[in-house]
Steps between C-alpha positions, in 0.01 A plus 500: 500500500560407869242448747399762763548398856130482657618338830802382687618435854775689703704284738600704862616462844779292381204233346276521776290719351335442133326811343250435223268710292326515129433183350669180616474244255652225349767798307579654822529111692755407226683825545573518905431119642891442532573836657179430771587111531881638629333636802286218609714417827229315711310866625224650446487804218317799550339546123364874415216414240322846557576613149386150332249561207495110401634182608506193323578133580867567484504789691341265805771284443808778552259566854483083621843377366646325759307548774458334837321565806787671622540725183152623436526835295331817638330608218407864571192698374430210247271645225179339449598296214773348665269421815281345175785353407596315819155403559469304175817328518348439927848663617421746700576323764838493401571860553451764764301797364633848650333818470226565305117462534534154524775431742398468879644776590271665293155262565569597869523874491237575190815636308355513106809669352544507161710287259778801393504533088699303278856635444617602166861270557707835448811397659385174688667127384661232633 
């Protein structure tokens, strides 16, 4: 019996660009850390989390490895338990939150969009 996918993270923009959705836990971490740790070049990545359903631990380490003050990741439209996440661990500060009710885009403009529902991983991976 093999596993079903329930989460997984597409790499684009030639790296600069990480994609991740469903469940990103310790399975999915083991699976794609050596494909994202080939595109860590010293700049910032933009990482899509809108379709995130759960994040654990290892999932917030795939978003912080390697990175400097110079390399913060954009993390946009960061679910709420991956805000929960960073908050816990204290590294928000870390990151730069883009889009989403709680970027500052949004605080400034009263923008309350919705989170968009999970994806069902049809034709997504890394």
């Amino acid at each position: 019996m093999s596993a079903e996918v329930v989460g997984d993270v597409a790499i684009e923009d030639g790296g600069s660009r990480w994609v991740m959705w469903g469940e990103i836990d310790f399975s999915v971490t083991h699976r794609v850390k050596r494909a994202l740790a080939s595109t860590i070049d010293g700049f910032p990545k933009t990482i899509d989390l809108r379709r995130v359903t759960f994040m654990d631990s290892s999932g917030l380490h795939l978003i912080l490895m390697k990175v400097t003050a110079a390399s913060r990741p954009r993390l946009v439209d960061a679910p709420q338990p991956v805000l929960d996440l960073l908050d816990m661990s204290s590294a928000r500060g870390l990151v730069e939150l883009v889009g989403g009710p709680h970027s500052a885009d949004a605080r400034a403009t009263g923008d309350d969009a919705a989170v968009p529902a999970p994806c069902s991983g049809e034709g997504r991976g890394a």
